[in-house]
TORNUPA-350802 format. One line per 4 residues: number of its first residue (from 0); for each residue y, z, x of C-alpha. Coordinates in steps of 0.05 Angstrom, whole numbers, plus 5000, padded with zeros to 4 digits. Each point is the difference from the previous one (the first is absolute). Last residue first. Example, Ala and Ser with C-alpha at 12.3 -4.5 7.8 and 13.67 -1.06 7.14 Angstrom:
1	4979,5143,5273; 4931,5013,4973
END
This chain:
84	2050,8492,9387; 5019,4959,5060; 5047,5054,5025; 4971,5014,5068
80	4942,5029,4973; 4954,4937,4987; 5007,4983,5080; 4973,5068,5009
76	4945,4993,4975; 5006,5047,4928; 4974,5067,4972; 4992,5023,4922
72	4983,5065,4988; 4990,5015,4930; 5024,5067,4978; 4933,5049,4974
68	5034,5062,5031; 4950,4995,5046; 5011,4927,5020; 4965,4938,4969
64	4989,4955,5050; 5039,4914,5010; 5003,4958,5053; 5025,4938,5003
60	4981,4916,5000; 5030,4947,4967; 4975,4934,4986; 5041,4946,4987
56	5009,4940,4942; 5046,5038,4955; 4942,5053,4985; 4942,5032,5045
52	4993,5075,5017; 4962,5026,5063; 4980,5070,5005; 4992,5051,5057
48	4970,5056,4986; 5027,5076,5021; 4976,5048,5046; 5054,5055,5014
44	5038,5038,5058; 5040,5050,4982; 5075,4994,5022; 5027,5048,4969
40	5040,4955,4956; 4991,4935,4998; 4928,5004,5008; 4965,4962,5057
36	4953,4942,4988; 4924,4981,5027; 4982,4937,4972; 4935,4998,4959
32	4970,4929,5012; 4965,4965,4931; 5043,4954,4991; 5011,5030,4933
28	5034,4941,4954; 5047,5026,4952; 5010,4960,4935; 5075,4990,4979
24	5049,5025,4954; 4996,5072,5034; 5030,4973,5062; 5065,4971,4977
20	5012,4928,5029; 5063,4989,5032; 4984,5003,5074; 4972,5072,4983
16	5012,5027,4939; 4999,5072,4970; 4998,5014,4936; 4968,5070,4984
12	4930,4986,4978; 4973,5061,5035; 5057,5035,5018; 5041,4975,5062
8	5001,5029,5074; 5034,4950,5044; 5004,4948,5055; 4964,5043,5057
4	4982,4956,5063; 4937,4966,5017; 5000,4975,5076; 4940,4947,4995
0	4954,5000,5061
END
């Protein structure tokens, strides 16, 4: 089982990369597995998809759910958040 950890809450189409590519330049792939997620904050435990994105020869996977106040949620393995962003 994949450990997903919380990377950050961005607006929609707010830059964010991971591995150098910036998610909202590239097609998301839904898996199709909802991973369950806890919020940052209180600790309220979401569903979110995970996607995979491909560029730069690799495919990387996250997590990403809109939260209530209609932030992104973007979550990471945890060998992504250990400063490989």
């Amino acid at each position: 089982m994949t450990n997903w950890k919380f990377a950050k809450s961005v607006d929609e189409n707010e830059e964010f990369k991971i591995e150098g590519l910036n998610i909202w330049n590239h097609y998301w792939h839904c898996v199709n597995k909802k991973v369950e997620v806890k919020g940052p904050d209180n600790g309220n435990v979401y569903f979110f998809k995970e996607y995979q994105i491909e560029g730069n020869d690799k495919t990387i996977s996250f997590v990403a759910g809109e939260f209530i106040d209609s932030k992104v949620g973007i979550y990471l393995k945890d060998d992504l958040s250990e400063g490989k962003l």
